[in-house]
Structures are given as C-alpha cells and as structure tokens.
C-alpha positions as CSV (number, residue, x, y, z in Angstrom):
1,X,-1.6,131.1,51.9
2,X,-3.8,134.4,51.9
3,X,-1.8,137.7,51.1
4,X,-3.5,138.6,54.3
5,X,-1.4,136.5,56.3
6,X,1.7,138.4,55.6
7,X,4.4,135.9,57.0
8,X,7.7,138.0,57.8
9,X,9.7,135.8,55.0
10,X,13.3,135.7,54.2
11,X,15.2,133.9,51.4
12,X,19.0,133.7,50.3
13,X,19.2,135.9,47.4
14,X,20.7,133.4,45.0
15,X,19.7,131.8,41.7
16,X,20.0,128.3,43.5
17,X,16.6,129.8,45.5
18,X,14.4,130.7,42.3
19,X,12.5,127.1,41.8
20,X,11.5,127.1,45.4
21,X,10.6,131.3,45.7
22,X,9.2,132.6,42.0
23,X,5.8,133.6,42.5
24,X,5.7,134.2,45.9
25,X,2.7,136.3,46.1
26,X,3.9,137.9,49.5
27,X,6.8,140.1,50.9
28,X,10.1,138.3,50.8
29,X,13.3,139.6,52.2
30,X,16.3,139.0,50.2
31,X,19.7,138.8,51.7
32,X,22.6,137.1,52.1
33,X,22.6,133.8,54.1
34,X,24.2,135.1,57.3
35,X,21.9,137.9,57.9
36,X,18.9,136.1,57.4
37,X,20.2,133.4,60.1
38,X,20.5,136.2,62.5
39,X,17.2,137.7,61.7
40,X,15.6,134.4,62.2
41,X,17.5,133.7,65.7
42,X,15.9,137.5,66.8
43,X,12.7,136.3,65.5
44,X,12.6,139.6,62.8
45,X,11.2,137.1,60.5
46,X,9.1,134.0,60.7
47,X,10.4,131.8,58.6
48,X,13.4,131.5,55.7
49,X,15.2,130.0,53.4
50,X,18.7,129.5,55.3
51,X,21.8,128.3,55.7
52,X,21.1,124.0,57.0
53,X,24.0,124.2,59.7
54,X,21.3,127.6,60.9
55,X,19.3,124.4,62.0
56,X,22.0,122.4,63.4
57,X,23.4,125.1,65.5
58,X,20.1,126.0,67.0
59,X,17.5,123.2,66.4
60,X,14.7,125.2,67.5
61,X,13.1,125.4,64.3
62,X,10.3,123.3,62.3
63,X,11.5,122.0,59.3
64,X,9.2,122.6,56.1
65,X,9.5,119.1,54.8
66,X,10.2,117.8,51.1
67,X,12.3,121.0,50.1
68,X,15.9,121.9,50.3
69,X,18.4,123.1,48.2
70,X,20.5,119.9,47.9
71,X,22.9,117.9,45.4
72,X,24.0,114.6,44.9
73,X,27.7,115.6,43.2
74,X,28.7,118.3,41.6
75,X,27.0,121.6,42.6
76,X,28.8,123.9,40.6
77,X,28.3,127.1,43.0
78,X,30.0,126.3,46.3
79,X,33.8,125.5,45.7
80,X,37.6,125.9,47.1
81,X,39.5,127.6,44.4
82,X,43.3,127.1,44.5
83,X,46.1,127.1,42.8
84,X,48.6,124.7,44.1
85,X,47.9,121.3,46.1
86,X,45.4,121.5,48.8
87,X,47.9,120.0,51.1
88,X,49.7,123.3,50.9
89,X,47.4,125.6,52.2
90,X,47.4,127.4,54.8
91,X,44.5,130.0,54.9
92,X,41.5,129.6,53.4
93,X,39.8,133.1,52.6
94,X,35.9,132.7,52.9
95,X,32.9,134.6,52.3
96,X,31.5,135.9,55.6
97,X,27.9,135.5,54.3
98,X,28.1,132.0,54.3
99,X,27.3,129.7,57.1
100,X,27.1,126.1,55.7
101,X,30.0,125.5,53.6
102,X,32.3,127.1,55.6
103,X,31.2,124.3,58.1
104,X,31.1,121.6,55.0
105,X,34.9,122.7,53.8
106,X,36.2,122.4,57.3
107,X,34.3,119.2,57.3
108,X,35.9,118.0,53.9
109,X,39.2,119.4,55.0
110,X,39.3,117.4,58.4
111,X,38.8,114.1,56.5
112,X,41.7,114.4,54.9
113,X,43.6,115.7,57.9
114,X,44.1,119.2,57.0
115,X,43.2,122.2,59.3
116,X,44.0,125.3,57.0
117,X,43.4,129.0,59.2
118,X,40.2,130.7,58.0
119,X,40.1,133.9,57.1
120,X,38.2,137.0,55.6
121,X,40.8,138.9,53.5
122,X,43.6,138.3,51.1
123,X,44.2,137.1,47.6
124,X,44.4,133.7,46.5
125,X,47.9,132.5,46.3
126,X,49.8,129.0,46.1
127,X,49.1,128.5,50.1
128,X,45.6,130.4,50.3
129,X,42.6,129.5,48.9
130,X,39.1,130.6,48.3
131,X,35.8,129.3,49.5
132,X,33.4,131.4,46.9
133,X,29.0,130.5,46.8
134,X,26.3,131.2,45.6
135,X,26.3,133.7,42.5
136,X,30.0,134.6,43.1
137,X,31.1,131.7,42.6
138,X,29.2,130.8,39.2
139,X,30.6,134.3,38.1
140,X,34.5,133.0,39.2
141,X,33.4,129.5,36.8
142,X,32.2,131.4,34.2
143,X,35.2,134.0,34.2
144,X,38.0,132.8,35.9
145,X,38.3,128.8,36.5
146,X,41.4,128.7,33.9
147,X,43.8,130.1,36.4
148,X,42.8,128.0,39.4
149,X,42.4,124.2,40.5
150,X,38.4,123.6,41.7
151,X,36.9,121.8,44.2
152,X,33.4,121.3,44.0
153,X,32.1,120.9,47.3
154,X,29.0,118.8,46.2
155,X,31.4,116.2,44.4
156,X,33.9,115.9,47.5
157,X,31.0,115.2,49.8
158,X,29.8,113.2,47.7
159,X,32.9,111.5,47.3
160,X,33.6,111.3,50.9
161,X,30.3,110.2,51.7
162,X,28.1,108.7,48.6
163,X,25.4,111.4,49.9
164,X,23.3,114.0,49.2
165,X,24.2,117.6,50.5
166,X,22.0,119.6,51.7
167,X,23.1,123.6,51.8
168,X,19.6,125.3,52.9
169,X,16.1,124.3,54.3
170,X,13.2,126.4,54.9
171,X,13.4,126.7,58.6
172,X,10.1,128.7,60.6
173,X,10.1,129.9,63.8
174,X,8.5,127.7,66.9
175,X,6.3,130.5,68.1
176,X,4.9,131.4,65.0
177,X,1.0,129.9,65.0
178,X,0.5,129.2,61.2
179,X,3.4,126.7,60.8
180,X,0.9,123.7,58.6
181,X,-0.7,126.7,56.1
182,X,2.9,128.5,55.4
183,X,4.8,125.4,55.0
184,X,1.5,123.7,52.5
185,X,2.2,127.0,50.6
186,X,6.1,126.5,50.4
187,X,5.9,123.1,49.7
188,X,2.8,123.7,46.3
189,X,4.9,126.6,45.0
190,X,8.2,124.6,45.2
191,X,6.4,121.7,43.5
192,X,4.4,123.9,40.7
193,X,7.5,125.7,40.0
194,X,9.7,122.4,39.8
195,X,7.2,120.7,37.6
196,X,7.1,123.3,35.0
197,X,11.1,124.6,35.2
198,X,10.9,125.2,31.0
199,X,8.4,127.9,31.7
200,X,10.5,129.3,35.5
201,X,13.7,129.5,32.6
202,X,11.9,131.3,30.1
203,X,11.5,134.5,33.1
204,X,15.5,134.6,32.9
205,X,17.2,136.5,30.3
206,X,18.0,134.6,27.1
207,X,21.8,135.1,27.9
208,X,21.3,133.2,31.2
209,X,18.6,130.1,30.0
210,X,21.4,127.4,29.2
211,X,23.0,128.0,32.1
212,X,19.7,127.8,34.2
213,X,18.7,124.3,32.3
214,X,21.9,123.0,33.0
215,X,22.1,124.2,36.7
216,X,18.8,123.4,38.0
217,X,18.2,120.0,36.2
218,X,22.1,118.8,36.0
219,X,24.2,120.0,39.1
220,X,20.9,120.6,42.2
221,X,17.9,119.1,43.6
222,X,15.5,120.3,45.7
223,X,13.7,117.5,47.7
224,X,14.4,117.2,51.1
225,X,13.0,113.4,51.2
226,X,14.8,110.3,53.0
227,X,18.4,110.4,50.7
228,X,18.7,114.1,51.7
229,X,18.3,113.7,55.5
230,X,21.2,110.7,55.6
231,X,22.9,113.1,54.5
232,X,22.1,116.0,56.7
233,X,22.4,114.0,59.8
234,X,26.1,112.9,58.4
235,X,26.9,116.4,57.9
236,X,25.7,117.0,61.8
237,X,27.6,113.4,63.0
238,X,31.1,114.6,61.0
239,X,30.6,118.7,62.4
240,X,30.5,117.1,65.9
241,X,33.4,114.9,64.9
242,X,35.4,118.2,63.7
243,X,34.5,120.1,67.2
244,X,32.0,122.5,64.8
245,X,28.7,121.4,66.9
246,X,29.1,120.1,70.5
247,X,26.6,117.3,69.6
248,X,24.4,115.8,66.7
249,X,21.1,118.0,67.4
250,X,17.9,115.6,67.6
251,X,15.7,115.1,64.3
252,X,14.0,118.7,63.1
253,X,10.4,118.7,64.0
254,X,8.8,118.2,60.4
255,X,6.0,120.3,59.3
C-alpha cells in the first residue's frame, strides 16, 4: 500500500497485535479495543484491528480474510481470575475496554448455567471475580496467579466447543473505496512478519523474548482460514443462544 494512501488505521494496543502490525509503514492508532470499535461505527477510521463480536454486533464491515488473532486452547491473556468455585460467584468485575470476552465469559458462563452480575469496580473476593485481557492480564500471570484460581478463556472454549476462538479481525469500513489494496497489504505484512517471528522477537527487549516465543508460537494463531470461522460462527450461534445478539449475523463479506 503507498504511504500516499494514508488509510485512517486503528489497532488494539496489545502484544497479541505485534505479528500482524510491526512495520506498518503508515499512521496507526493505538487504543484500547472499545474505543476503536466506536471509532470504527463513526467511521473516524477506515479500518482496524478490533474486538470480533465489533463484527457480530454490526455486520457492516468487510472482513480482511486469513488474519485474526485466534487460539485453539490456552491463550494465556484473556482469563476469569477467582478465588473460590466459580459456582459461587456472583459479580464478575470486567475491564470496560473489552468487548469480546466479556461476550465469550458470559457465553462460557451460560453453558454451565451460571449468570454472575457484571460489573466495573470492586476487588476480587471469594464471590467476585475478574475478567483481565490483553497485557493486564499477562502482567496478573506473571505477578499474581499464586493467589487466584485461572480460567483461561481459550482452553474453556475450547473445551466447550473443540474450536478455535477468535478475539479480533481486521474489520474496514463498507464505504471506504480501497478495500482489495489495504487488505493485500494487511494480509503480506501479517504473513512476512509470521514467517520470520525469530527476527519480530529479537525487536523486543531481551527481558521479554521468552515470553514472546512462547506466546506467539505456543498459546495464539493468527489465521483466520476455515477452523477459525467454525468457530466464529459458534461463538455468534451460542451469543444468540445467551440473548447477547438478537440473531446469528450473515457470513462477513471477505476481502
């Protein structure tokens, strides 16, 4: 894509984002996943790296196809932290930047008949738990897992439903004319950046590398090919079942 072009971009400002963002030659908004969905749905920006349920909610969007960020298990950096049974809570405290997993907890939650209140404040206690993403919630991992009960969020829906998950998708506005040349550019960084991860690790600091191995090749993937849209559509069939969507949207137009 020429730097001329300038497309008005926007991506979650997480580590999970870096194989499909570094290099980037244009201007890139970084925020937190909310925000960006709302700047999208005002059209402030053409296209982003969002929340999936952003799609879901308001299929209006082409799809760039063959990237997400996805997992098949264990994800590491979206989880319920908790401190007695899950059947005991009753609040859930979440993160108001996030959009999908609050929508994939609920979802998890429902199938095992348990409708906790969701909240925004409070401290985690033996009847309220936490719903922590992104960054935060590889800090909590890192600094704080040996006082709390985890539950991946990757390895329950994968447990529930022997899918992948998919958390974000690069979603582009339907107005906005270069839709083919922005998403060929998304898709050849993605896969330049993928194909040579040693070298995208080696831009992190040294205290960080292992970690970045073992998150990027071990707990996410970041294809958005047939696996990963079973699972997005059962994601969109169980939100309907839960009363999150009032119907399964149709297929995202592909680009």
């Amino acid at each position: 894509m020429p730097a001329s072009a300038s497309p008005r971009l926007g991506c979650v400002r997480y580590l999970n984002a870096l194989p499909l963002i570094h290099g980037w030659r244009g201007p890139v908004q970084f925020d937190h996943p909310s925000l960006l969905c709302r700047q999208l749905a005002d059209s402030e920006l053409d296209g982003a790296l969002v929340s999936s349920f952003e799609y879901l909610r308001n299929p209006i969007y082409s799809v760039v196809d063959g990237l997400a960020i996805a997992s098949h298990g264990p994800v590491f950096s979206v989880i319920l932290a908790h401190r007695g049974p899950i059947e005991r809570l009753r609040e859930v405290v979440v993160d108001p930047a996030s959009e999908t997993s609050v929508h994939l907890l609920r979802c998890l939650l429902g199938e095992r008949g348990l409708a906790p209140e969701f909240v925004f404040e409070g401290e985690m206690d033996a009847e309220r738990g936490g719903l922590l993403i992104g960054d935060q919630a590889i800090r909590f991992r890192q600094e704080r897992a040996e006082d709390f009960q985890i539950l991946d969020l990757g390895a329950e829906w994968d447990r529930t439903t022997g899918q992948p998950f998919v958390y974000a998708l690069w979603l582009v506005r339907p107005e906005y004319p270069g839709k083919a040349p922005i998403a060929d550019a998304l898709r050849s960084l993605g896969q330049e950046n993928l194909a040579h991860l040693d070298r995208l690790i080696a831009t992190q600091r040294e205290d960080r590398r292992a970690f970045c191995e073992f998150y990027f090749r071990e707990c996410l993937r970041f294809s958005f090919g047939e696996e990963e849209k079973k699972g997005f559509q059962t994601f969109a069939e169980l939100c309907v079942k839960h009363k999150l969507l009032p119907a399964v949207p149709p297929a995202p137009a592909l680009v």
